[in-house]
C-alpha positions in Angstrom: 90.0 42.9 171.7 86.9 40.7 172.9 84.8 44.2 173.5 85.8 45.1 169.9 84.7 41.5 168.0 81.9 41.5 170.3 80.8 45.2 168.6 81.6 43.7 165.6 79.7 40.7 165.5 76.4 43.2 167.0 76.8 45.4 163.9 77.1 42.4 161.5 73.9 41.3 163.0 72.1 44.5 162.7 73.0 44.4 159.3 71.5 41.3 158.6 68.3 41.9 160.1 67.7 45.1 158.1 64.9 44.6 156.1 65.8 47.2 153.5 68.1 49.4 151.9 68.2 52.5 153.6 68.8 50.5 157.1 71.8 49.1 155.2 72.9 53.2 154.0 73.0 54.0 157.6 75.1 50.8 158.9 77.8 51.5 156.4 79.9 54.5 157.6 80.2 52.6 160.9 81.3 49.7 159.6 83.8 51.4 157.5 85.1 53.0 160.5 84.7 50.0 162.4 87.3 48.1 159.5 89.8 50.9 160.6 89.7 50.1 163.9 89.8 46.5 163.5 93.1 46.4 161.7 94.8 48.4 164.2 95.5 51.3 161.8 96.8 54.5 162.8 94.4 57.5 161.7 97.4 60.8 163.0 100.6 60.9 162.8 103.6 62.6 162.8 105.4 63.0 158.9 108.4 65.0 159.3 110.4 66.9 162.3 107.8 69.6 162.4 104.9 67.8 160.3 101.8 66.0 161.3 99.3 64.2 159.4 95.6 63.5 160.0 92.9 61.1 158.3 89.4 62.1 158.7 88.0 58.4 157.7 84.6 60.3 157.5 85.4 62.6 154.8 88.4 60.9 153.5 90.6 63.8 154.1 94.0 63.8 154.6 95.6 66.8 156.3 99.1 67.3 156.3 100.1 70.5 158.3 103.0 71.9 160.0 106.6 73.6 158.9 109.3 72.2 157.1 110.1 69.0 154.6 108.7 65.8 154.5 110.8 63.1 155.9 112.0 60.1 153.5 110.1 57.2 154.0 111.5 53.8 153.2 115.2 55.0 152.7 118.3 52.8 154.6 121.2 54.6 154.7 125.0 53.2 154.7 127.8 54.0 157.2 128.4 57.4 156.1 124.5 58.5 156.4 124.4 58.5 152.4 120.8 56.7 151.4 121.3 53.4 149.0 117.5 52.4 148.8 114.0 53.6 148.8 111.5 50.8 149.2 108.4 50.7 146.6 105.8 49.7 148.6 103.0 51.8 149.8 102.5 49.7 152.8 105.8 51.7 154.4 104.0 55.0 154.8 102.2 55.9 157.9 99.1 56.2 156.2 99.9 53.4 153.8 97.0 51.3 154.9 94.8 53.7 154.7 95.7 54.2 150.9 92.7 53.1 149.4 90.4 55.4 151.7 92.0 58.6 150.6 89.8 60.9 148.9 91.3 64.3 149.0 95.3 65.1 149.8 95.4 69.2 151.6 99.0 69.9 152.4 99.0 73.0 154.0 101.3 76.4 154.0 104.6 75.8 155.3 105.3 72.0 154.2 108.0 72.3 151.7 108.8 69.4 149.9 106.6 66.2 149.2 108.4 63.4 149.6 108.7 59.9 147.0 105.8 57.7 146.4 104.1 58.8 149.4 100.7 59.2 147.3 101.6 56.3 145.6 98.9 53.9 144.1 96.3 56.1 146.4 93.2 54.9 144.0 90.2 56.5 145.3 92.6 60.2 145.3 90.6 62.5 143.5 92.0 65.8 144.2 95.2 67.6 145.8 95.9 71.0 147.1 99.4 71.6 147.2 100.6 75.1 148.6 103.2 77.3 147.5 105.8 76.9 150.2 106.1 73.2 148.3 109.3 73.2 146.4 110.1 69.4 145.8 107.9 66.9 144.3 109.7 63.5 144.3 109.4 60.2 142.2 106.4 58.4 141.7 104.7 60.5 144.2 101.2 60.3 142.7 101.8 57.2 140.8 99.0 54.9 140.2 96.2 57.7 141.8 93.5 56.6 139.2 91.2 59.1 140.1 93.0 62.1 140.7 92.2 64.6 137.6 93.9 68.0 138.0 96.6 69.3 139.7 98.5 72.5 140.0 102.1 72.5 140.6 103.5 75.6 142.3 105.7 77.9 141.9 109.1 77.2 143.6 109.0 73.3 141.9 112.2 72.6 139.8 111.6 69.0 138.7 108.5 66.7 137.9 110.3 63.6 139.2 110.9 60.5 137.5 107.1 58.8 137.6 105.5 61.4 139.7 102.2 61.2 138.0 102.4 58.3 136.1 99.6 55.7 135.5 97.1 58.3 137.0 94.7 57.6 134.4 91.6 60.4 135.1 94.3 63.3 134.7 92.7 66.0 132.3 95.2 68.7 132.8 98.3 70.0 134.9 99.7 73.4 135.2 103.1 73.2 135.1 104.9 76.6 136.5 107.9 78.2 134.9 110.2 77.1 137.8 110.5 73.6 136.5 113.0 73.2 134.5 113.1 69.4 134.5 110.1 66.7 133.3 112.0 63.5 134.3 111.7 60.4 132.7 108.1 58.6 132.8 106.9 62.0 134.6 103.2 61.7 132.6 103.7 58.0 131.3 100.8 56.6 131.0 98.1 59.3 131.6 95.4 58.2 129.5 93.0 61.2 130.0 95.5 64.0 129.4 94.2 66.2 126.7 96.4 68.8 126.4 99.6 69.9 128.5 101.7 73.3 128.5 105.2 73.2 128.4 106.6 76.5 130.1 109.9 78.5 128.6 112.1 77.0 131.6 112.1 73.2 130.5 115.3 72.5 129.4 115.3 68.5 129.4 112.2 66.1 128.9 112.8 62.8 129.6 112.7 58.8 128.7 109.0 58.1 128.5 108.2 61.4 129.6 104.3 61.5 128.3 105.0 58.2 126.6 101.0 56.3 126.3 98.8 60.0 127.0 96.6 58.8 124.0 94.3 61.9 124.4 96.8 64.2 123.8 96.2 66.3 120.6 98.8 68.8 120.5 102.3 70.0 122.1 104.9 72.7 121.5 108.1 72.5 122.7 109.4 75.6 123.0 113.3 76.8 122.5 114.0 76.0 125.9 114.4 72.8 125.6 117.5 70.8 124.6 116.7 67.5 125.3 113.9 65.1 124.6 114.5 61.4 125.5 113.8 58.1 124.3 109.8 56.9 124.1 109.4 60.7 125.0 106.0 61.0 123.3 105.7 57.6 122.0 102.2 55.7 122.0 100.7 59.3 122.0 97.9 57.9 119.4 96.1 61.3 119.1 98.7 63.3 118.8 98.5 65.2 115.4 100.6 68.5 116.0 104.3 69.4 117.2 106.6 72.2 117.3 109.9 71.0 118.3 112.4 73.7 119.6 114.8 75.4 117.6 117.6 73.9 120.3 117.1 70.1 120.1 119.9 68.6 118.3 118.7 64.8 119.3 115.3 63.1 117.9 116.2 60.2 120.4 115.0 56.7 119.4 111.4 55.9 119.6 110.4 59.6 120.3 107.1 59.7 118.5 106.7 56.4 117.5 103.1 55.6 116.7 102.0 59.3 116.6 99.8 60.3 113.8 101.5 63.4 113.0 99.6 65.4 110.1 103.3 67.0 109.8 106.5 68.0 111.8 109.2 70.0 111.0 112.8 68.9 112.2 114.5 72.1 112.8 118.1 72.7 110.9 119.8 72.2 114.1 118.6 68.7 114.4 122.1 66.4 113.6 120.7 63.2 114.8 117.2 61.4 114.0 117.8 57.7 116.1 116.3 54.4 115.7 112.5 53.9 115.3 111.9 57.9 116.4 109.4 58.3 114.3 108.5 54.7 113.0 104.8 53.2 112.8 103.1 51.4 115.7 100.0 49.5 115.6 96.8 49.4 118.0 93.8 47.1 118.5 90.7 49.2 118.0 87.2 47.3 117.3 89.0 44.4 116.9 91.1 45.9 114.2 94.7 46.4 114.3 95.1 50.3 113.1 98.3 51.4 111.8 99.3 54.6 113.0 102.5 56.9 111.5 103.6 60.4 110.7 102.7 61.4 107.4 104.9 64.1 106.3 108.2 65.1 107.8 110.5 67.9 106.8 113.8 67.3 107.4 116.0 70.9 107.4 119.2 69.7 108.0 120.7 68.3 104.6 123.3 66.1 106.9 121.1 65.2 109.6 122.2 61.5 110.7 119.1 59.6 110.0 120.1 56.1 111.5 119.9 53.4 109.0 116.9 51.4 109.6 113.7 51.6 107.8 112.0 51.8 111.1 113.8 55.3 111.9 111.0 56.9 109.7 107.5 55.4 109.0 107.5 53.8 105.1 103.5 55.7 105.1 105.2 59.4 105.4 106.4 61.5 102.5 109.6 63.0 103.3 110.7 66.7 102.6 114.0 67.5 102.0 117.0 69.2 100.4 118.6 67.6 96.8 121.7 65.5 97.5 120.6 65.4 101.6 120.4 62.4 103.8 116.5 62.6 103.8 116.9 62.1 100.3 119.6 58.9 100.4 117.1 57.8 103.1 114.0 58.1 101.1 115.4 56.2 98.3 117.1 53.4 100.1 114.2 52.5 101.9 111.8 53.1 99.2 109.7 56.3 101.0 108.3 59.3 99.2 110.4 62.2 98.5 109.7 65.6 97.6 112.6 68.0 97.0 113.2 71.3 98.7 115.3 72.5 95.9 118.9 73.2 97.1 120.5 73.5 100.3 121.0 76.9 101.7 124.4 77.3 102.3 125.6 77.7 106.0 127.2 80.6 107.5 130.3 80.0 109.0 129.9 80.5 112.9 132.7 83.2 114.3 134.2 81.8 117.9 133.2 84.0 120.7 130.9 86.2 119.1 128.1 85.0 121.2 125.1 87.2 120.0 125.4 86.7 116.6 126.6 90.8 115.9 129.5 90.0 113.9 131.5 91.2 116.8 133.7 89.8 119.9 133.2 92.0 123.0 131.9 92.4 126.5 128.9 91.4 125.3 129.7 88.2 124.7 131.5 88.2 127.9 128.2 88.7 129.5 126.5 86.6 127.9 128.5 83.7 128.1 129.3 84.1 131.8 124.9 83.9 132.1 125.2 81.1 130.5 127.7 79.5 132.9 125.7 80.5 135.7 122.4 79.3 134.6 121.0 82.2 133.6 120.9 82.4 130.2 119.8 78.6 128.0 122.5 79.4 124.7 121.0 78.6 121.2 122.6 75.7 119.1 124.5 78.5 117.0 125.6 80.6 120.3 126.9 77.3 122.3 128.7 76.5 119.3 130.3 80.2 118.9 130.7 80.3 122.9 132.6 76.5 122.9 136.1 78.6 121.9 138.4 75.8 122.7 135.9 73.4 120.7 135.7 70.9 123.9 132.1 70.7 123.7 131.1 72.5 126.8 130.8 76.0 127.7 132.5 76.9 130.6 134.9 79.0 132.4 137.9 78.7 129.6 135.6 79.5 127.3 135.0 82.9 129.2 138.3 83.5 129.9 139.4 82.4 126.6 137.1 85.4 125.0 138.4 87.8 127.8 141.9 87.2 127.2 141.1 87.9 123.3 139.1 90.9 123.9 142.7 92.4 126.1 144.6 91.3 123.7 142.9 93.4 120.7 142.7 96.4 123.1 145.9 96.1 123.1 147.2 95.8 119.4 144.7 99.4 119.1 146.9 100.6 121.7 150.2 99.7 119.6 148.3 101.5 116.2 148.1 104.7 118.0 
């Protein structure tokens, strides 16, 4: 320790007897390297069972390399080895104090999962290469990296965790693969420089806050996939101008686009439920101004869409479209917001039980399909979950299968009878 100040207190010294500033340039590396040293601060390590890790404080590499997941950091477990906590800081990872060094993250082939927060609040992070033997991204991995600005997620991920890249203000773009069928609640929150973000075929669910606060995003299509959008989900998204909800979302969940200009939106017929403040106005401070920000039109296809009964639900600045003697139209007129009439409502089919592809017919089709559905294989529209739910329970599941089965013997056998 006396050798180390002693070196210390020599470079200090050089330092101040430079007389200029490229005698300063060339005292700075080792001095960084010299603060590593002086807090004790491990630059290798071992990550996982068969996982190593190595800082370069040169470069401001970190290497991850090896076979094999990631080991939880931070996580007690109870009596019967189940874990009951995951600690926040980023102090707990063996790299932790070197967080605010780390320049470039390179995970190499054969790592498979990356585990929570491990990245987190890494500041100075400006890029990651992640490989495609990854196949689990956890929560609030990449939280807080400021600088990071792209990253490409790789086949093999299932799930953007709950606040994996959140906060990480520089990010431009992300390629999301169509493994994932998952973005977890506050999975972009906060992403201030994301312009534009594609949603692949395999989502299903986006969650609470999900891109809540990306005020550079312009556009976003939702496709069919997807069945659930959660609360705050695009809130705060004060450039956001065009959506294309799916066809499957029966929910607009409270606060959903709240403060998005949207030039117009069409709610889908399937849509039963618009909740609280989903699409109300929000303002923001810009050149000292408060600006008020809204939808301005919203078509409404439903005629008996539950609009909950606020006059937040739906900004007083939009015009609503809708059909005579609808909701949108007792909605409008209670709370005193432009109307303009789509005429009459179409009338609606009646939906035939089992007869799962819609061909006016109940056979092994339908067994097929429904048993893909079951399995995960197939994502059912609003009007096939609703002809596959037989016994009306409000899942699809085996019954339902059998259900259609058992009818399906049954008819063969009244032919059987006729001839």
């Amino acid at each position: 320790m006396k050798k180390l100040k002693a070196l210390i207190v020599s470079i200090t010294a050089l330092c101040m007897c430079a007389s200029n500033m490229s005698v300063v340039g060339q005292v700075q590396p080792m001095v960084k390297f010299i603060s590593v040293m002086a807090k004790n601060v491990a630059t290798s390590g071992t990550c996982g069972e068969n996982l190593t890790w190595d800082f370069d404080t040169t470069t401001g590499i970190l290497t991850i390399s090896g076979t094999g997941e990631m080991k939880e950091y931070g996580v007690w477990y109870d009596s019967n080895g189940n874990p009951v906590y995951s600690g926040g800081s980023m102090n707990i990872f063996d790299w932790g104090n070197l967080a605010q060094d780390i320049k470039q993250v390179i995970i190499e082939d054969g790592v498979t999962t990356i585990s929570d927060k491990v990245f987190y609040s890494c500041s100075a992070l400006e890029s990651v290469s992640i490989p495609d033997s990854v196949t689990k991204i956890g929560d609030n991995t990449f939280s807080g990296c400021s600088a990071l600005e792209s990253v490409i997620i790789p086949d093999g991920v299932t799930k953007i965790g709950d606040g994996t890249f959140s906060d990480c203000s520089a990010l431009k773009s992300v390629t999301i693969p169509d493994s994932v069928t998952i973005i977890d609640d506050n999975a972009f929150e906060g992403c201030h420089s994301l312009e534009y973000v594609t949603i692949p075929d395999s989502v299903t669910t986006i969650g609470n806050d999900a891109l809540r606060g990306c005020i550079a995003l312009t556009s976003v299509v939702i496709p069919d996939s997807v069945t659930t959008i959660g609360r705050w989900a695009f809130a705060q998204c004060f450039s956001l101008e065009s959506v294309t909800i799916s066809e499957n979302i029966t929910e607009i969940s409270g606060y959903a686009f709240a403060g998005c200009p949207l030039e117009s939106v069409m709610i889908p017929k399937n849509v039963t439920i618009i909740d609280n403040s989903a699409f109300t106005t929000i303002g923001k401070l810009e050149n000292g101004e408060v600006v008020i920000l809204s939808v301005k039109s919203i078509t409404i296809e439903n005629p008996k869409c539950e609009i909950h009964d606020s006059q937040s639900t739906i900004s007083y600045m939009a015009t609503i479209h809708g059909y005579e003697n609808s909701t949108a139209q007792a909605y409008a007129e209670k709370y005193n917001v432009e109307f303009v009439s789509l005429g009459e409502a179409p009338e609606t089919p009646e939906i035939k039980k089992g007869d799962i592809n819609l061909d006016d017919a109940v056979d092994i089709l339908d067994v097929i399909a429904i048993n893909k559905a079951i399995l995960g294989q197939k994502v059912l529209t609003v009007e096939e979950k609703n002809s596959a739910d037989v016994d009306n329970s409000g899942i699809v599941d085996p019954v339902d299968s059998l259900n259609i089965m058992k009818y399906i013997v049954k008819l063969i056998d009244s032919l059987e009878d006729l001839n």
